[in-house]
N, C-alpha and C positions, 0 to 999 in steps of 0.2 A: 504493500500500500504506500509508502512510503517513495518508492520509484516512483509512483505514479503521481502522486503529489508534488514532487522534485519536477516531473516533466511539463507538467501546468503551472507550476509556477518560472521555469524557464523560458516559457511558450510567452508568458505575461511579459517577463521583461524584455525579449526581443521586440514586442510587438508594442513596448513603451515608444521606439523610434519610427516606429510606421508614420506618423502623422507628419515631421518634417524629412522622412523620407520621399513622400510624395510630394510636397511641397519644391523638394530638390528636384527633380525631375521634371515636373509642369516646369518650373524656370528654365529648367537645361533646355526643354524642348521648344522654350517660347524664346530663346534669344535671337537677334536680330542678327545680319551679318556685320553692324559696325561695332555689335561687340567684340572686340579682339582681346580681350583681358578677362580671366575668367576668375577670380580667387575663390578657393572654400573658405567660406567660412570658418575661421582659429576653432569657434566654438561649438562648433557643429561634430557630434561625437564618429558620426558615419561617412570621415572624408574617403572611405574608401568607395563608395559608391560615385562618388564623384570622377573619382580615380576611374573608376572601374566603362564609365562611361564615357570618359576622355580618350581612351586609349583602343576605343573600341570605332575609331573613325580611320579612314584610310591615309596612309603620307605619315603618319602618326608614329613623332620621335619621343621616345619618353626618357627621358633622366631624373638618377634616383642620386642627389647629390648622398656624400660619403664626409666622413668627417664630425668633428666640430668648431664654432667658429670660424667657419673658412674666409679667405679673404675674396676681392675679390678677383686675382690671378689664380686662385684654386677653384673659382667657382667657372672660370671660364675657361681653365684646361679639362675640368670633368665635362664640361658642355662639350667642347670641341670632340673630345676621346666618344664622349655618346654618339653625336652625332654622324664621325666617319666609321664608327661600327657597326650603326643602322642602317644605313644608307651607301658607302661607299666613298662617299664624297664628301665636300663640306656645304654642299647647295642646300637652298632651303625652299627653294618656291614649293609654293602651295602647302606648304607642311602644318601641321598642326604637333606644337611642344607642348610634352606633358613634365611640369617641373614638381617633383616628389620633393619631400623632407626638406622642404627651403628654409626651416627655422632652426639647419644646423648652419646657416650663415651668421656671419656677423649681419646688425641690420645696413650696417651704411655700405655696405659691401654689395648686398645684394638688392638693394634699393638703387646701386649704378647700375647692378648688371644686369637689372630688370628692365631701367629705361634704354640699356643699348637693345636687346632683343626685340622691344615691343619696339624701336623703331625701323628694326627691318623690314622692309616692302614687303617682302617674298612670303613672311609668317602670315596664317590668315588667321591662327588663333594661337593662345598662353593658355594652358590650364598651370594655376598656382595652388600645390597641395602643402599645408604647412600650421602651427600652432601661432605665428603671428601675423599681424597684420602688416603686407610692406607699408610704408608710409610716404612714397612716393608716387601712391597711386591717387592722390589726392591734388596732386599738382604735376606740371611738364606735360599738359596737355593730356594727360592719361585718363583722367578724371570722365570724361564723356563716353570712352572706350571701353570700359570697364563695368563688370558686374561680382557682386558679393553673394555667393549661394550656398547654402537655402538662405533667402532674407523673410524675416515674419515678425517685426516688431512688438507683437504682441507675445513672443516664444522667446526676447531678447537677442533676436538674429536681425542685427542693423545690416542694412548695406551702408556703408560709411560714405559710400562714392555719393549716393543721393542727400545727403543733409545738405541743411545750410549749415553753413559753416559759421555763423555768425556768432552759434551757441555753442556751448562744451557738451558731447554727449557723455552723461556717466552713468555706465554700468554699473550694478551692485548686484550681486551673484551673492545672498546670505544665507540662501537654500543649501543647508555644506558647508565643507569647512570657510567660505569667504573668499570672493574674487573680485577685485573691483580692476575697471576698464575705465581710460578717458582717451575717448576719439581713439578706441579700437586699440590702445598701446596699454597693456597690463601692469597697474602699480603694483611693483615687486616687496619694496621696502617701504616700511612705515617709522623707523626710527624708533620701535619701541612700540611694546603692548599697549600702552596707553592711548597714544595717537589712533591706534586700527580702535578700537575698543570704543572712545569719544566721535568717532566716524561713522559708524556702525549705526549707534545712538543716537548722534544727530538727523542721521536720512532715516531712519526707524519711526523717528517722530517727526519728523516734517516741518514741525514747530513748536518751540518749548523756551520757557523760563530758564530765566538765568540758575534761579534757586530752586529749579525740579533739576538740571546739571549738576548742581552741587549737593543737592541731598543724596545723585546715584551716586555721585562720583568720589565726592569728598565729605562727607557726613559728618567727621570728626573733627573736621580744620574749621577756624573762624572764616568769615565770607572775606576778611584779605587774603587768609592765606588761599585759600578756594580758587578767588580772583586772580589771583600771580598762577597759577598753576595753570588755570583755566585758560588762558592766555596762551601760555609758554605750550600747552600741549594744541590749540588751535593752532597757532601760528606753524608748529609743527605740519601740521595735517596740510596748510595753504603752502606749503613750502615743498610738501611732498606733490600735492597735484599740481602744483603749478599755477591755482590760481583759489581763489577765496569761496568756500562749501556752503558760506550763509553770511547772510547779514542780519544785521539788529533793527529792529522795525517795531515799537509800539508797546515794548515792554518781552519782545519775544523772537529768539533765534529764529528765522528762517530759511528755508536755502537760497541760494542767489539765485536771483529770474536770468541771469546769463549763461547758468546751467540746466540741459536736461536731463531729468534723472530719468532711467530705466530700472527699475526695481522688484526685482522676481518677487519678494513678497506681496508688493502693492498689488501684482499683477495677477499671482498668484491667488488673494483674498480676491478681489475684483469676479477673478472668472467660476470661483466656487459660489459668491454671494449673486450672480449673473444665472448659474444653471438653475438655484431653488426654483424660479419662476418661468424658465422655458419649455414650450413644449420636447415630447422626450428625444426625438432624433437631433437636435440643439444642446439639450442638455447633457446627452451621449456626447457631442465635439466640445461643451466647453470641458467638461470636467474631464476629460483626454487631454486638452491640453493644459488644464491646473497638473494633472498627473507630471505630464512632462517636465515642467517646471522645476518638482518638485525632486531635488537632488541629494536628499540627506538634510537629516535635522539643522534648525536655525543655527548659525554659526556656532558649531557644533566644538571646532578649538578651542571656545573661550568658555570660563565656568562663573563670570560673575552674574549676580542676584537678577539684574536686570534681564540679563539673557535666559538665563535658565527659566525663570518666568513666563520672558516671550516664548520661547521655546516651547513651552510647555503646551502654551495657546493654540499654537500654531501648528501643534502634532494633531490637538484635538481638532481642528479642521482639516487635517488633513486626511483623518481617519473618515471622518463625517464625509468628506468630498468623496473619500475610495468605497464607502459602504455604500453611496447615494450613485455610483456610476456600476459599484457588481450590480445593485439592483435594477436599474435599466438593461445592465446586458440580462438580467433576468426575464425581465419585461418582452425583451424581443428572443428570447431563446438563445441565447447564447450559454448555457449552462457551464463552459469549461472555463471561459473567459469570468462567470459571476463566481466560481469557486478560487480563481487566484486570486481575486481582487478581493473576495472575505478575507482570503486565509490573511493576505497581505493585512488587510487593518484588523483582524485579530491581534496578530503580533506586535502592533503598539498598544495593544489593550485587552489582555487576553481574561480580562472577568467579565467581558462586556457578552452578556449571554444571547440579548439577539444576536448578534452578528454569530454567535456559536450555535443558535439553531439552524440557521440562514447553510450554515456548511455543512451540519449533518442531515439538513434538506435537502442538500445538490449533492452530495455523496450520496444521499439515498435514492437520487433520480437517474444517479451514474454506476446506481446497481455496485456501490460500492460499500455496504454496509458497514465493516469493519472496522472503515476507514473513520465513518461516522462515529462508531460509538469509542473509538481512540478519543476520536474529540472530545466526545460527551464526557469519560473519565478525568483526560487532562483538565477539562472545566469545573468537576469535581471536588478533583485533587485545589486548585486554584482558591475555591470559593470557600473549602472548608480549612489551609492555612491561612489566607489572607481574612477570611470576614469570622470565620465560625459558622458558616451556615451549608445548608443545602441547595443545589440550583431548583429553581420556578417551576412548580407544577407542570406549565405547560411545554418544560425544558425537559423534563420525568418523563412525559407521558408521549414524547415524540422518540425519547427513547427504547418506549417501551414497545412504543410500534414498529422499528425497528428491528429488535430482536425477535419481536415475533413475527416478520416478514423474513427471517431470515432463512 
């Protein structure tokens, strides 16, 4: 039984990336021929699909750079060496280059050797497969030629080429251990727990007092000492992005209007509190793509009060969003897909007894009996160390049918 549960819950998280798989593809197949520049998307977890389509076109040179750090006379002896071993030659008309592992370059290295290539006549397409963003694809005329795939704004897949540029876009990836992005280029270092930690907090809350900051942060210190700190660790934080995460407006931090924020939480609540009220084939895509979003508990690195609190909130909708999407794959018969997606938010809350009858319903419709009343025990076991009690009559008595359909 246990195999079998193993294979539907693998079955589940392959088919987590269905939605901006397809998404990749409608793009691929809609681009125009002045597209010449193709990047994946850094963040996109299935560049090989992209890969896998790129290479799959005729004329089609692929190079898999080697190395780390390369500069850029090693990035254009491994080009040269690919290309006259695929081909013969060193000609390029009509070819289409597929460039693999481009984030074992230096970036300024191969943000030159990108604009020499894309300015070759002869190439009619770049596929760029890589964990970073070039950063020259934004300027030297590249900017029009150019596409970022999969892009879906609302999945936190920008195409960077289309912004205005006018504003900073910034990523916040808190779903997990914490990833924050400005204009597609990934802050590495924060100078210290405190700065990432006061970061976190400020885009969490959107807007907040000076003296709810200091009650999280500093509870023990007088409002000078608070103040100097409070300072010294923002300044930090505008030092690391490059430019100022909020300002003071009315008695209340907020973030600067010359920033956009993209924030899988926000995004995240948005499309779970969106499905309560949609009919069911809508509320089947939103809460697919809350699913997706959701990457691992709230910044899950860090252990202070604040966090762990939010954290806590935000599992319990998360569960609520995975029990409310098995239930629609219920709804429409999908019975293999509604038992991954119980078992899944059982295990952030394994006393929760509807969602434990809900599994030994779809086991028992999957003619899996056993399998069921495993569950029904472990729930047992559960409910009489944790509370001292016994599970719900009507938790007994689905049991007991159960057994005796056995």
């Amino acid at each position: 039984m246990e195999g079998t549960v193993n294979i539907v819950m693998l079955h589940e998280v392959k088919s987590m990336f269905h939605l901006t798989q397809q998404i990749a593809l409608q793009q691929l197949d809609e681009l125009g021929k002045e597209i010449r520049l193709v990047i994946a998307h850094p963040n996109y977890y299935s560049q090989h699909l992209l890969l896998d389509h790129a290479i799959q076109g005729s004329n089609t040179i692929y190079i898999r750079f080697d190395g780390a750090e390369l500069d850029y006379d090693t990035l254009c002896s491994q080009f040269e060496q690919a290309v006259m071993t695929q081909t013969g030659t060193q000609k390029l008309a009509s070819a289409t280059i597929v460039l693999d592992e481009c984030d074992r370059a230096e970036s300024e290295a191969f943000d030159k050797f990108l604009i020499e290539i894309a300015n070759h006549t002869g190439i009619e397409r770049i596929y760029v497969i890589g964990r970073a963003m070039p950063g020259c694809v934004m300027h030297n005329g590249l900017r029009e030629q150019t596409r970022v795939i999969p892009s879906e704004a609302e999945l936190m897949l920008w195409d960077y080429t289309q912004r205005d540029e006018d504003m900073k876009l910034l990523e916040v990836r808190a779903l997990g251990a914490g990833r924050v992005l400005l204009d597609g280029q990934e802050i590495a270092g924060w100078d210290g727990a405190l700065p990432c930690a006061l970061f976190h907090y400020l885009v969490d809350r959107g807007m907040v007092t000076r003296s709810e900051i200091f009650e999280t942060f500093w509870p023990n210190l007088s409002t000078r000492e608070a103040t100097n700190v409070f300072h010294v660790t923002k300044r930090k934080i505008s030092e690391v992005l490059g430019t100022d995460l909020t300002v003071y407006r009315s008695g209340f931090y907020h973030l600067s209007p010359h920033i956009q924020l993209s924030y899988d939480v926000a995004l995240f609540s948005e499309l779970i509190q969106n499905s309560a009220v949609a009919p069911l084939d809508e509320r089947i895509a939103l809460l697919q793509r809350a699913q997706t979003l959701y990457r691992g508990d709230f910044l899950s690195k860090l252990d202070m009060a604040w966090v762990i609190r939010r954290r806590e909130g935000i599992l319990q909708t998360y569960t609520e969003g995975v029990t409310s999407l098995a239930k629609a794959m219920s709804e429409i018969g999908q019975y293999d897909k509604a038992l991954s997606l119980y078992l899944q938010a059982s295990s952030t809350n394994p006393a929760r007894e509807d969602i434990t009858r809900e599994i030994m319903y779809l086991y028992q419709q999957l003619q899996l009996p056993d399998a069921a009343l495993k569950v029904y025990e472990r729930l047992t076991t559960q409910l009489q160390e944790t509370l001292g009690v016994m599970p719900a009559p009507e938790t007994r008595e689905l049991a007991e049918t159960i057994i005796n359909q056995r």
